[in-house]
PyMOL CGO cylinders between C-alpha atoms (Angstrom):
from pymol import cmd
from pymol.cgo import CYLINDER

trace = [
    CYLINDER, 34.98, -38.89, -29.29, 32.93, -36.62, -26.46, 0.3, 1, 1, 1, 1, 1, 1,
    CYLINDER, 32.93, -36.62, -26.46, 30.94, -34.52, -28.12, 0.3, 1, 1, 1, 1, 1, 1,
    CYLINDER, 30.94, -34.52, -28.12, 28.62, -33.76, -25.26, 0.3, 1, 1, 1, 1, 1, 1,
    CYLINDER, 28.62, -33.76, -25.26, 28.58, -30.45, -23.82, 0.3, 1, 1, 1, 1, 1, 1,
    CYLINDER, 28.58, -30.45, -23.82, 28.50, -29.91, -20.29, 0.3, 1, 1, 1, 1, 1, 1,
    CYLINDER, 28.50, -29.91, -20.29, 27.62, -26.15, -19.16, 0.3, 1, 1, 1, 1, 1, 1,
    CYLINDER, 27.62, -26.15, -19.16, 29.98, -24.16, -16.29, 0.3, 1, 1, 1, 1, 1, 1,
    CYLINDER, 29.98, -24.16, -16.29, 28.93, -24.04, -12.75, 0.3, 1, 1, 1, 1, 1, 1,
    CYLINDER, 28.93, -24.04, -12.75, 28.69, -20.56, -11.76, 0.3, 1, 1, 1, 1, 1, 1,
    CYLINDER, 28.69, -20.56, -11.76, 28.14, -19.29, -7.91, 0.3, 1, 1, 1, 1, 1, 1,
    CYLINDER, 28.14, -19.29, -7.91, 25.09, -17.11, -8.74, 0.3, 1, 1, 1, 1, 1, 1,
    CYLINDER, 25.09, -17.11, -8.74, 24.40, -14.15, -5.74, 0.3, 1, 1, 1, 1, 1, 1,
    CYLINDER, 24.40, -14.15, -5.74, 21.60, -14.49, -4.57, 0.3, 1, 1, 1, 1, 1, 1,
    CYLINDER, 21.60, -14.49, -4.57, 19.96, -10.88, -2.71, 0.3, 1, 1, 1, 1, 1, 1,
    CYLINDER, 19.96, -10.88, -2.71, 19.63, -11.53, 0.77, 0.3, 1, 1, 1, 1, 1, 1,
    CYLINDER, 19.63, -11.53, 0.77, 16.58, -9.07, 2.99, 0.3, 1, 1, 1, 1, 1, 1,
    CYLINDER, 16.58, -9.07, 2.99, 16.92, -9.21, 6.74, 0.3, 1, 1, 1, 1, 1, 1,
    CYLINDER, 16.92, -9.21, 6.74, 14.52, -7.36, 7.25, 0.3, 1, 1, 1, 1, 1, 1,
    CYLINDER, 14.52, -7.36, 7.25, 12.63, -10.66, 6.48, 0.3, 1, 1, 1, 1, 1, 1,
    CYLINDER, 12.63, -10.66, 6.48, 14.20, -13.02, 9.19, 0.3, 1, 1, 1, 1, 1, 1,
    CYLINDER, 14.20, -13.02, 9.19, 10.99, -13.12, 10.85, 0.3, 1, 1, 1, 1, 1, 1,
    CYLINDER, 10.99, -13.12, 10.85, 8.29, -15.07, 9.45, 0.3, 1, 1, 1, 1, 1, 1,
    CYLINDER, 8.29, -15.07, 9.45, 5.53, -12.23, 11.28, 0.3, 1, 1, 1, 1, 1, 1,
    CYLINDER, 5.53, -12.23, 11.28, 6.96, -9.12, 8.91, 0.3, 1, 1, 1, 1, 1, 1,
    CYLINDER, 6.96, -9.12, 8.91, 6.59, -11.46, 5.63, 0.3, 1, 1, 1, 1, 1, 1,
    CYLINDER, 6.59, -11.46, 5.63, 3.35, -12.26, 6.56, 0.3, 1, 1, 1, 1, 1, 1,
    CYLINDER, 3.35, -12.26, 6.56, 2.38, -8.63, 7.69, 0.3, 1, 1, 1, 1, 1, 1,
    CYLINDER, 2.38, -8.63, 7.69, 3.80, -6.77, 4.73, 0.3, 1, 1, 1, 1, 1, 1,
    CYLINDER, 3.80, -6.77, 4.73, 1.59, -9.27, 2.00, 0.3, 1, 1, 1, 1, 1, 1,
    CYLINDER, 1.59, -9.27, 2.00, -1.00, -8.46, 4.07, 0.3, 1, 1, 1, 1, 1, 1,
    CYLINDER, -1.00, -8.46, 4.07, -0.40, -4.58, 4.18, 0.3, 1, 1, 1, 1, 1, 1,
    CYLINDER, -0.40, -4.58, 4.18, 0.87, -4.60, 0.00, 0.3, 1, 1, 1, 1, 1, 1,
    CYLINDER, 0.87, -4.60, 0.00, -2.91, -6.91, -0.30, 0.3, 1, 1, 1, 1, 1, 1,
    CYLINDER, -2.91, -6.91, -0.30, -5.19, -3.96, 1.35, 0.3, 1, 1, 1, 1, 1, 1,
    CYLINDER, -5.19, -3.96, 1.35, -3.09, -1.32, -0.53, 0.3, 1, 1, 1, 1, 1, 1,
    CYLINDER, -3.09, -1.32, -0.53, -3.82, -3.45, -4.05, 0.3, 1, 1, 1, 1, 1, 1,
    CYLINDER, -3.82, -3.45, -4.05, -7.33, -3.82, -2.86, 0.3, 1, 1, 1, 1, 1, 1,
    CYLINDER, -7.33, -3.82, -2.86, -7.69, 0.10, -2.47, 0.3, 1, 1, 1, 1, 1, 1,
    CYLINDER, -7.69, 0.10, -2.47, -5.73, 1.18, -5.40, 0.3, 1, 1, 1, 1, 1, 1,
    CYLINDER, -5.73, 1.18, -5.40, -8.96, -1.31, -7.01, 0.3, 1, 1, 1, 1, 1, 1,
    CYLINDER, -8.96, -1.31, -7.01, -11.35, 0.38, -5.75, 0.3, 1, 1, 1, 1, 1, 1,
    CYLINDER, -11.35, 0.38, -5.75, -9.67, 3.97, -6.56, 0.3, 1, 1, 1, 1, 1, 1,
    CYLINDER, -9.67, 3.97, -6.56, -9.74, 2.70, -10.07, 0.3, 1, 1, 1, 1, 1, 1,
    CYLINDER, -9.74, 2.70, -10.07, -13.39, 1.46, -10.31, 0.3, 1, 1, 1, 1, 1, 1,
    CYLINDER, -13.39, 1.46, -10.31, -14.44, 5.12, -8.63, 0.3, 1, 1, 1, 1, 1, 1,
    CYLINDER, -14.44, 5.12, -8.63, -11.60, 7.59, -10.83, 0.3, 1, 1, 1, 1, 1, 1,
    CYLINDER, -11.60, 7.59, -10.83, -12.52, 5.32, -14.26, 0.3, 1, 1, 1, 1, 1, 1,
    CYLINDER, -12.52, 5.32, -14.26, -16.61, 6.51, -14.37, 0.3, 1, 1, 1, 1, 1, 1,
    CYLINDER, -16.61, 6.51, -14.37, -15.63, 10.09, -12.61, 0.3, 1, 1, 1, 1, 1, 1,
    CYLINDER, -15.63, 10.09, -12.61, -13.13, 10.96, -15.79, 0.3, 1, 1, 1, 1, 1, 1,
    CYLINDER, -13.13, 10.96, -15.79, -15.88, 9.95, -18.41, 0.3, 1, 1, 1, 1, 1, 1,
    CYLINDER, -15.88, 9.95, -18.41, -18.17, 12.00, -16.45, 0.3, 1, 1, 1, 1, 1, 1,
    CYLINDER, -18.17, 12.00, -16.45, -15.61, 15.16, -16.55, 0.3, 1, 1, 1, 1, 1, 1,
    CYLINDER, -15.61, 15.16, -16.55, -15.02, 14.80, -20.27, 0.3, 1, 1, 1, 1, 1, 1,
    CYLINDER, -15.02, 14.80, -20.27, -18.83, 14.67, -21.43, 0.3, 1, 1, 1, 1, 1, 1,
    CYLINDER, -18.83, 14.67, -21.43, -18.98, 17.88, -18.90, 0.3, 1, 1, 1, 1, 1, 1,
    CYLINDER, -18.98, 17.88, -18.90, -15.90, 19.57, -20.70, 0.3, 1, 1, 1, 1, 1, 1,
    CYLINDER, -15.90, 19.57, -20.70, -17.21, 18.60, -23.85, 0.3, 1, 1, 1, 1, 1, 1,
    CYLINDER, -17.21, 18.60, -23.85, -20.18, 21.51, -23.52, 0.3, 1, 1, 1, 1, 1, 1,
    CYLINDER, -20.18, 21.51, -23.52, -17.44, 24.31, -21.51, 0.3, 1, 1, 1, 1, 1, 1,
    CYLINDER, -17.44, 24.31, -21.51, -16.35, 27.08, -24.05, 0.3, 1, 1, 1, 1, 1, 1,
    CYLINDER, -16.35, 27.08, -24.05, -13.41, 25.77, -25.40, 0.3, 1, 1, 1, 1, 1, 1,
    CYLINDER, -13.41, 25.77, -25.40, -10.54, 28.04, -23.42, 0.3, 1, 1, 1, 1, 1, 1,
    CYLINDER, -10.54, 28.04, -23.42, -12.10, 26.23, -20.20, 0.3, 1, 1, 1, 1, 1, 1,
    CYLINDER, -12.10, 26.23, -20.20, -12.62, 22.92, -21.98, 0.3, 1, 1, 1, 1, 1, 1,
    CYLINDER, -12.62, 22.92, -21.98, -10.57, 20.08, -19.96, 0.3, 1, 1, 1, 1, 1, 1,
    CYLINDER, -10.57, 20.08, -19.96, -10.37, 21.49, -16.33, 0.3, 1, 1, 1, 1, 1, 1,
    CYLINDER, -10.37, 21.49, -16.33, -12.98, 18.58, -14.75, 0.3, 1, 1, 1, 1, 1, 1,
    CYLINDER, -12.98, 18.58, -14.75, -10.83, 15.91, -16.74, 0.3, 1, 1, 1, 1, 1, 1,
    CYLINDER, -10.83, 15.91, -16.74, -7.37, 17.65, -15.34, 0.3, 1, 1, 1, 1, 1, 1,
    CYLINDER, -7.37, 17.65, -15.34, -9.00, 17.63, -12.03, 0.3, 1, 1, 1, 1, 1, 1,
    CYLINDER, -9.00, 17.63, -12.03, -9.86, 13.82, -12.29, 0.3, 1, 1, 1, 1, 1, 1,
    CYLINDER, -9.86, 13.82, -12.29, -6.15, 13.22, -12.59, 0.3, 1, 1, 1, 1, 1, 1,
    CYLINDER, -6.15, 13.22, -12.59, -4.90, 15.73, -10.28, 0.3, 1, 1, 1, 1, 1, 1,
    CYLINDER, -4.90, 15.73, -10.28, -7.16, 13.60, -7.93, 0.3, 1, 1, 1, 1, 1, 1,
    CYLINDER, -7.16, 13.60, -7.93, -5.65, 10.15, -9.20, 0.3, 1, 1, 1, 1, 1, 1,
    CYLINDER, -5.65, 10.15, -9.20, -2.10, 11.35, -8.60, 0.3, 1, 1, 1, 1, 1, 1,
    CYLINDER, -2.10, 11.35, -8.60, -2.49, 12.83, -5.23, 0.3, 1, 1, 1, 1, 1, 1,
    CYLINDER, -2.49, 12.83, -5.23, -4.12, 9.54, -4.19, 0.3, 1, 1, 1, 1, 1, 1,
    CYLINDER, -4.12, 9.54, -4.19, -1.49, 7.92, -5.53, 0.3, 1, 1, 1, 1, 1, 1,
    CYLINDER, -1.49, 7.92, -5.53, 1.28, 9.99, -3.45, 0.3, 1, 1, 1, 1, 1, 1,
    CYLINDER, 1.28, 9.99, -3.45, -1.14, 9.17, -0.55, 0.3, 1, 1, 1, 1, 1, 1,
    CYLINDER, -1.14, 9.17, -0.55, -1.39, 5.38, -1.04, 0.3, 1, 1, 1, 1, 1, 1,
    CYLINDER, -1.39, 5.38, -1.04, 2.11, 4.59, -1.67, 0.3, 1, 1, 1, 1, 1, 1,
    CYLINDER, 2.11, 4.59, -1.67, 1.69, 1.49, -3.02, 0.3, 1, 1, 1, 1, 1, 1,
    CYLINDER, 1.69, 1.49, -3.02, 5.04, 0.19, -3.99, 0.3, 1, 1, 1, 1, 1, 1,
    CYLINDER, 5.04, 0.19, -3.99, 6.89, 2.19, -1.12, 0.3, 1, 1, 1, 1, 1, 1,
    CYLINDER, 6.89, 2.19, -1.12, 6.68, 2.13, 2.46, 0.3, 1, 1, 1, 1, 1, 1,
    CYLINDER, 6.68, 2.13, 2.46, 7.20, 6.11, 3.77, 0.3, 1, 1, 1, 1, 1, 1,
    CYLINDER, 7.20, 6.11, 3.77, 8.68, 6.16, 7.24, 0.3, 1, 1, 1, 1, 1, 1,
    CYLINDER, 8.68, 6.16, 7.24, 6.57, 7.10, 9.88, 0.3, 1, 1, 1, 1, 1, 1,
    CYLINDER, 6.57, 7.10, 9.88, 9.04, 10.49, 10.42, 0.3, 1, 1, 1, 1, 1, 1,
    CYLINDER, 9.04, 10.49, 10.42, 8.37, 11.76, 7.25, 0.3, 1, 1, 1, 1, 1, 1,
    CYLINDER, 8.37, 11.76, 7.25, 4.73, 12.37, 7.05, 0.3, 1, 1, 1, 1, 1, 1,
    CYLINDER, 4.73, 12.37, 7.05, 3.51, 14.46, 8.99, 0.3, 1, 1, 1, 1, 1, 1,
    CYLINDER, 3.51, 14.46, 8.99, -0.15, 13.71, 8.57, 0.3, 1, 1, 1, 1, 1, 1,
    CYLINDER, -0.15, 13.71, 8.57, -2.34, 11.08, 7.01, 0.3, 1, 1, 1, 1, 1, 1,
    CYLINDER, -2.34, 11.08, 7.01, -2.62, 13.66, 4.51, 0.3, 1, 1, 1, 1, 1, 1,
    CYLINDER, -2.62, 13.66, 4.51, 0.45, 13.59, 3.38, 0.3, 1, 1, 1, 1, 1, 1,
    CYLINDER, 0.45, 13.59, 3.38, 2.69, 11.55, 1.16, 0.3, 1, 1, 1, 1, 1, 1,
    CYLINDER, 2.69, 11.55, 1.16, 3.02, 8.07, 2.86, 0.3, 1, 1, 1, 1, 1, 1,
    CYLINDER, 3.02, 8.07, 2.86, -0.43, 8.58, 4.60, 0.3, 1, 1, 1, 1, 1, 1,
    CYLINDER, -0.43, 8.58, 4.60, -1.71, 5.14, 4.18, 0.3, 1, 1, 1, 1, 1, 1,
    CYLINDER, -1.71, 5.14, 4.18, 1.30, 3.87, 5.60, 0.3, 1, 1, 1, 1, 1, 1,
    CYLINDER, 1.30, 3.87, 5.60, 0.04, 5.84, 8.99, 0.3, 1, 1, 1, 1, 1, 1,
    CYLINDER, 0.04, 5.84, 8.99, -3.26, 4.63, 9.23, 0.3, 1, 1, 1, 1, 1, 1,
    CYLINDER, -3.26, 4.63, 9.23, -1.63, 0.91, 8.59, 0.3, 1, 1, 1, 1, 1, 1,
    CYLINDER, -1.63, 0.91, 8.59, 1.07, 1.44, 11.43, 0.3, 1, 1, 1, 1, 1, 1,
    CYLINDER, 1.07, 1.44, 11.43, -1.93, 3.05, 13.61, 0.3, 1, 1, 1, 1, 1, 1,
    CYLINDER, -1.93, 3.05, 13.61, -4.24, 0.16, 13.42, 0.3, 1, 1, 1, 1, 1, 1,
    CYLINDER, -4.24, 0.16, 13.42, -1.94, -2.16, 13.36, 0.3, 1, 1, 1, 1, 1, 1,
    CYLINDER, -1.94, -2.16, 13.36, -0.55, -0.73, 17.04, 0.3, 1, 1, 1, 1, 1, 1,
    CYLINDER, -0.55, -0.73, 17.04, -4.52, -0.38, 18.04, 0.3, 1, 1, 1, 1, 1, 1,
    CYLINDER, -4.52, -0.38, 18.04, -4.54, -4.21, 17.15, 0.3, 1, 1, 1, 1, 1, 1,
    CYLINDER, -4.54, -4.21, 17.15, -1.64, -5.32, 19.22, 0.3, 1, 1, 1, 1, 1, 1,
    CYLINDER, -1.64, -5.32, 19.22, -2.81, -3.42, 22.26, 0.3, 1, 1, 1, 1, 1, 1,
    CYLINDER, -2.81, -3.42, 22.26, -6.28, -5.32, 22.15, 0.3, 1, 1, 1, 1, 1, 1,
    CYLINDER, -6.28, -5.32, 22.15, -4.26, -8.09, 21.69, 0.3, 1, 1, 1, 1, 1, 1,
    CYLINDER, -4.26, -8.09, 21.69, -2.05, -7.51, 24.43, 0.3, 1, 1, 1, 1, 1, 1,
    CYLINDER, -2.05, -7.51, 24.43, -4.91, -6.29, 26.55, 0.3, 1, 1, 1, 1, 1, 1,
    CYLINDER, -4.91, -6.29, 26.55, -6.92, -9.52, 26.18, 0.3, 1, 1, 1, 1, 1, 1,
    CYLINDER, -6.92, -9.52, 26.18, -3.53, -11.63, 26.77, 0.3, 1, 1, 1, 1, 1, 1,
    CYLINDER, -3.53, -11.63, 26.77, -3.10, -9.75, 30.13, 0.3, 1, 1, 1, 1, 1, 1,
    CYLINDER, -3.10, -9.75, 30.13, -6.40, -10.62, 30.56, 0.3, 1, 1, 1, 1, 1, 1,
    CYLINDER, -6.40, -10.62, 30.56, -6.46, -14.24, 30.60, 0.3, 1, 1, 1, 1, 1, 1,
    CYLINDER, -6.46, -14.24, 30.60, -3.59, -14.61, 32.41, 0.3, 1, 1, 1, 1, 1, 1,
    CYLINDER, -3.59, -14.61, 32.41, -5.39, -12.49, 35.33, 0.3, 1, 1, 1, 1, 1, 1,
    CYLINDER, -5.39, -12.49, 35.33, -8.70, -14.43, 34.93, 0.3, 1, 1, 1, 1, 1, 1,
    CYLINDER, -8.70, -14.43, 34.93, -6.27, -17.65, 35.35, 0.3, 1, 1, 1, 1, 1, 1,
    CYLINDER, -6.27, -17.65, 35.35, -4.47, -16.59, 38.73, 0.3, 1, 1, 1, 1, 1, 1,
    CYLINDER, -4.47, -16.59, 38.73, -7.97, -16.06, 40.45, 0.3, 1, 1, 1, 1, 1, 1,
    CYLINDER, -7.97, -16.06, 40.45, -9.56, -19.07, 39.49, 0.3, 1, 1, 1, 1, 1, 1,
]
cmd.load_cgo(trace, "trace")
């Protein structure tokens, strides 16, 4: 007798992203989701003192005013969170400024297109410097 048990083969689905094909996006959006951890850091190290601050302050207003510096803390924390976008990636269309929601995404695409310009610029460059010698 057999008594061994051998488990099914099943075809598992694995998700495909094409937005991935190139090896230049991977790379770029670590880098971008890295900064964007990196800020939401320091955001924390900053917010995490300012709150205690706000509730010893609201601990000596009257107490129908009592909590307005901590509720402005977080009103702070969640508009930089809208800002900063950490998880999502805003298109450029739908913010209209680097105030609004997505913002960070803005300043990302805008240095990133400052950087491939220099790096474009010096490219040209070389080439020129390397006709006339």
């Amino acid at each position: 007798m057999n008594d061994s048990y051998t488990p099914e083969r099943r075809e598992v689905a694995v998700p495909t992203f094409p937005e991935y094909k190139s090896r230049w996006k991977l790379a770029r959006d670590l880098g971008v989701f890295e900064l964007k951890l990196a800020v939401d850091g320091l955001k924390d190290l900053i917010l995490a003192p300012l709150a205690l601050a706000a509730v010893v302050a609201d601990m000596v207003m009257p107490a129908e005013s009592r909590g307005v510096f901590l509720r402005a803390v977080i009103r702070m924390g969640e508009g930089f969170e809208r800002w900063l976008n950490l998880y999502g990636r805003k298109r450029r269309e739908d913010a209209r400024t680097v105030l609004d929601e997505g913002g960070s995404d803005l300043i990302v695409d805008y240095l990133e297109g400052k950087t491939l310009d220099l790096h474009q610029g010096l490219k040209g460059r070389k080439k020129k410097n390397k006709k006339s010698d």
